[in-house]
N, C-alpha and C positions, 0 to 999 in steps of 0.2 A: 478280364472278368468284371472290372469295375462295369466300363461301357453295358456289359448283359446285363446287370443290374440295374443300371440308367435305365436302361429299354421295358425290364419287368415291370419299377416300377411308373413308367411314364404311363405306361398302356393298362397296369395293374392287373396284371397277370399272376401276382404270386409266387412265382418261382423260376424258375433261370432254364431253361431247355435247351438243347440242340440249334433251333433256330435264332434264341438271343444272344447264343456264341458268334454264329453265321455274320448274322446282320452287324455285328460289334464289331468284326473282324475287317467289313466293308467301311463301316465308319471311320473306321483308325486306321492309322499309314502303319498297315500289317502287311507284308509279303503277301498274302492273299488279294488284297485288295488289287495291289500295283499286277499280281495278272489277271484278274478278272476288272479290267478298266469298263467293261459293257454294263455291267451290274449298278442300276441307278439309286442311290440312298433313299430317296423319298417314296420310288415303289416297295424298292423293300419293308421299308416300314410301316408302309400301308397294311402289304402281303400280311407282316408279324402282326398288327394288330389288329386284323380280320381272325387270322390262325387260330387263336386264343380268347376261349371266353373268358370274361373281367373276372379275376379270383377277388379275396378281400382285400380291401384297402392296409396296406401296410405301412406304418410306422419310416420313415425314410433310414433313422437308425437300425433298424433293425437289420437281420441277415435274411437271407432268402435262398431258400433250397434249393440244389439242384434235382433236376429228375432224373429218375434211375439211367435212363439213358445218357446224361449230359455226364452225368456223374462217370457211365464206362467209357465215353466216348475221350472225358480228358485221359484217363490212363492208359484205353489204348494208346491215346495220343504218345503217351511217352516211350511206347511200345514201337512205334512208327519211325519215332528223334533216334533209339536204338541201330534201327534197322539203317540209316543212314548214317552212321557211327557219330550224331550228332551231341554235343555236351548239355543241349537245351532244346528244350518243347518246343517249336515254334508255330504260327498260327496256319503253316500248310501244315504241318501234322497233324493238327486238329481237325482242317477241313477233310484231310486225306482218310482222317477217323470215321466222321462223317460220311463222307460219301464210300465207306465200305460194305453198308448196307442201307436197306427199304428206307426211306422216311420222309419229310415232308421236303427236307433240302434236298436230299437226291432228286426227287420229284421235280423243283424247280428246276435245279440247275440243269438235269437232264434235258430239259425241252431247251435250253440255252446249246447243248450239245457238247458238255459236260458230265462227263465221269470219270470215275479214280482215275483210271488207265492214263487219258491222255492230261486230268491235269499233274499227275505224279510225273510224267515226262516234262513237261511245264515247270517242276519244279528243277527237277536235277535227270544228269544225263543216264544215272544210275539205275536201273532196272528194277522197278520196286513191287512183288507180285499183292496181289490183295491177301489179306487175312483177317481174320477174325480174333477178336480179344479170346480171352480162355474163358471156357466154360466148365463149370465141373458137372459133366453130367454124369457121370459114375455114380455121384454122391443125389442126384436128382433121382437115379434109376435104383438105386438100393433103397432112396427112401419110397421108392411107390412098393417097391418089392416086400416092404415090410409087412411083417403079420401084425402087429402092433399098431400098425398106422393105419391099416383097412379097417381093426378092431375099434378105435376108439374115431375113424374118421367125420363122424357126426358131433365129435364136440369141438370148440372154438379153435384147439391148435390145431388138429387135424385138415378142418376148413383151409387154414390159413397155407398148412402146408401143401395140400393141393392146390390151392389159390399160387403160390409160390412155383412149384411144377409146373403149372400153365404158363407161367411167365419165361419159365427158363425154354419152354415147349417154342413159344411164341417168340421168342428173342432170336432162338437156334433158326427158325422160318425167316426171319428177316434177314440174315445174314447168307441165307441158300444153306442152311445146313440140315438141306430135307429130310437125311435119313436118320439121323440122328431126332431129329423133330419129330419123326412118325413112330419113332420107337417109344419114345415117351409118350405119345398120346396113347398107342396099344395098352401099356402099362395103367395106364388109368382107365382105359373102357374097358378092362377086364371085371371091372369093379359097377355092377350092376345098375346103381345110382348117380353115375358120374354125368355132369350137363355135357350139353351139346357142342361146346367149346371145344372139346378134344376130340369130336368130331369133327368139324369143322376145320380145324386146324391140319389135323391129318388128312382130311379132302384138299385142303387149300395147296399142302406140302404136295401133294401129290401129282396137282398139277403142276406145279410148277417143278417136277420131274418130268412129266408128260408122261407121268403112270396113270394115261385113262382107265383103266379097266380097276387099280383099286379107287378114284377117286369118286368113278360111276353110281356104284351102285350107298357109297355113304350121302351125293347128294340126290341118289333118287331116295332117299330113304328123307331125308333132310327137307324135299319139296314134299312129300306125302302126308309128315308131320307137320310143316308150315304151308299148306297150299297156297297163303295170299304173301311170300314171304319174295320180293321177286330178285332180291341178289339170290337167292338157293336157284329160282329161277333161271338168272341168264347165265348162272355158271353154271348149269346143267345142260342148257342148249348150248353153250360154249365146247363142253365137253361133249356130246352130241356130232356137235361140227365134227369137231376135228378125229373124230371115232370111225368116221361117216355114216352116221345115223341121221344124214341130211332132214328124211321125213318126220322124224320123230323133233328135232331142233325146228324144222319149220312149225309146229304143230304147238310147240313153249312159242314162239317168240311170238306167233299170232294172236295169243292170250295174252302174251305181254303187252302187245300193241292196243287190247282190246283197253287195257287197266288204266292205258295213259301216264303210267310215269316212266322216267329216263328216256322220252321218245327217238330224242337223239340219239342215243348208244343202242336201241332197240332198232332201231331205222337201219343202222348201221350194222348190227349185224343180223339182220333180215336179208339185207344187202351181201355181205361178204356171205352165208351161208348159198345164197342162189350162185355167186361168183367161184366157190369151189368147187360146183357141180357144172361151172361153164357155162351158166344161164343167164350172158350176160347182158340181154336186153332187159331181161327182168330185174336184174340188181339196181338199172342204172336210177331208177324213180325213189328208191329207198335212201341211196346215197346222196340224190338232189334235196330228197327232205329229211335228209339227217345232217347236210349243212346247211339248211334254210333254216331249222331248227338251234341249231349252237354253228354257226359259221368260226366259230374258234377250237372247233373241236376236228381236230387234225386230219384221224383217221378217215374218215369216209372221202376226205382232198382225196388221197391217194391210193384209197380203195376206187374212188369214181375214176382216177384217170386212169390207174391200169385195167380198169373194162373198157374206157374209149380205145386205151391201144391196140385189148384185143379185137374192138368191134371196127377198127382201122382208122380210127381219128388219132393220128398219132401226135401232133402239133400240142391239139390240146390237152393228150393226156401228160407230156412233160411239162406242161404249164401246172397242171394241178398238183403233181407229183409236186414241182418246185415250191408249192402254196403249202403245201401239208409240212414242209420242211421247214417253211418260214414259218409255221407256227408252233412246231417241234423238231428243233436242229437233231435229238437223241434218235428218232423213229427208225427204228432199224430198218420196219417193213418197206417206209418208202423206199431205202435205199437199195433193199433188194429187189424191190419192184422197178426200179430205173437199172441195175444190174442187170434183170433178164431182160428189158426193153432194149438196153444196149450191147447187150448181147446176140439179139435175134437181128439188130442190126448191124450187125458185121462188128464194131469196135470194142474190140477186144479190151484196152486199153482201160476205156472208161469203163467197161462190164466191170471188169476185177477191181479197178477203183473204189466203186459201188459196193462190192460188195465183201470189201475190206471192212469199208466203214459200216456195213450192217451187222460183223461181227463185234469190232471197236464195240460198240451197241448194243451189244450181249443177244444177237439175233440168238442164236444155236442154245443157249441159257432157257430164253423165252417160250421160243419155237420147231426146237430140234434143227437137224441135221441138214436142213435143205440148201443151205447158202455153198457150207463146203463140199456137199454133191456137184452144184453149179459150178464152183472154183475148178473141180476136178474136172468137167466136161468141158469147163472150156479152155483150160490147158492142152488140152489134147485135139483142139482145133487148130 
């Protein structure tokens, strides 16, 4: 804890988060460090003190907060040392706290091609499933249920306690606890004056069910309200795509493109929406200028090469496949996409290799069911 401290205040950040656990953990001859030997001290510290706007200058005496998340993150931790019948915290239960849901270090460490799953094997031989700290939402969902609290919800505690609801709403989503998340957002847009946030939140939860049909019509309602707003934007033609409302998705992303911002992740999925409908001469210009545009930007490597493979450049599209991986070891997609390439090429072997690790990856989480359809057809080859 000391180390996070060091870091807050070197960069003066103000407060002690999630990532100044991380990076503390790398600095000091922690069991974290000695497995993750790839993780270089100096980028990290860069990463942390880009991450973080400058808070005030504090006092070197002084303490420094944790944020609410750092704060769950140490107790699950001891939730974790438990679950290994362990008599002390250690600093893989912490990272293991960490990476059990959304946030900036998953984020990292996933393009390193790290998640719970395999570095919890890393740890110990013991089988350690994910979970989530406790949340009381019984006590979150009585209080929106209340007559009392709709009553008086316009003055400061009421605010606060909404405000508090959104957070428990918003917490339950980062941890994949969609239904639970959407039920609490329902509970507040019952209530005529509630912001957009428990909209949104419930759109967000939704996809990441791949419950298109309720996520649909909250961000067409979302884009109609904000017209120039282009995240409602491309998570609308995202859900669009994958709906097959191909026409309607090219129809957003062409106004997207008109706008000029995120050209990259727009290019990109201009690109992959022509490549679900098999249009793949047409995709392949959008994916050369959505890596000309951000060439660090993964997806469209292995969006582009699995169109060369269908358009029969096969050479080159395992080269780009292999590029999109070198600059996101977690990308499940590529993995699957070299799966059915190694698939349609007889090798059985490396197909299901592939597309192990696109689950490892939380492919079927992400993007449904399609990996273990493939597993199962080609067992039966």
């Amino acid at each position: 804890m000391e180390q996070s401290r060091k870091l807050s205040l070197q960069f003066k950040h103000g407060f002690i988060h999630n990532t100044h656990l991380f990076v503390a953990m790398i600095i000091e001859d922690t069991v974290v460090r000695n497995l993750l030997p790839q993780m270089d001290i100096d980028e990290l510290k860069d990463w942390l003190k880009k991450l973080h706007a400058n808070g005030t200058v504090i006092d070197e005496m002084d303490s420094l907060p944790l944020t609410v998340h750092a704060e769950r993150n140490v107790r699950h931790a001891f939730l974790i040392a438990e679950k290994w019948n362990k008599l002390e915290m250690g600093s893989d239960d912490l990272l293991l706290s960490i990476l059990s849901y959304q946030n900036e270090v998953t984020a990292l460490l996933g393009k390193k091609g790290i998640v719970f799953e395999n570095f919890a094997r890393m740890v110990s031989s013991i089988q350690l499933e994910k979970f989530a700290p406790y949340f009381n939402v019984d006590f979150t969902k009585k209080l929106l249920k209340s007559t009392s609290f709709w009553v008086f919800k316009k003055d400061t505690i009421g605010i606060e306690k909404l405000q508090e609801a959104y957070r428990d709403a918003f917490d339950l989503y980062m941890y994949g606890h969609d239904d639970q998340c959407i039920e609490i957002c329902d509970l507040a847009l019952a209530y005529p004056n509630c912001t957009d946030n428990f909209k949104i939140l419930k759109a967000l939860s939704a996809i990441s069910k791949r419950d298109f049909e309720t996520a649909r019509p909250l961000f067409e309602m979302l884009v109609a309200e904000n017209p120039s707003n282009v995240d409602f934007m491309v998570s609308l033609s995202y859900i669009y795509g994958e709906s097959g409302f191909f026409d309607k998705a090219e129809i957003l992303l062409n106004k997207l493109l008109l706008q000029g911002e995120h050209l990259d992740s727009i290019n990109n999925n201009m690109g992959f929406n022509l490549l679900l409908q098999k249009r793949y001469h047409e995709a392949v210009p959008y994916f050369e200028k959505a890596i000309e545009l951000n060439p660090l930007f993964a997806y469209p490597w292995d969006n582009l090469g699995f169109t060369l493979y269908k358009l029969g450049d096969k050479q080159k599209a395992f080269e780009l496949i292999d590029q999109s991986l070198e600059l996101d070891r977690g990308n499940s997609y590529s993995y699957k996409f070299k799966g059915i390439m190694y698939m349609e090429e007889g090798d059985k072997e490396k197909a299901m290799d592939n597309f192990n690790l696109a689950l490892e990856f939380g492919y079927t989480k992400k993007y449904g069911g399609e990996v273990l359809q493939l597993m199962d057809e080609l067992a039966k080859r």
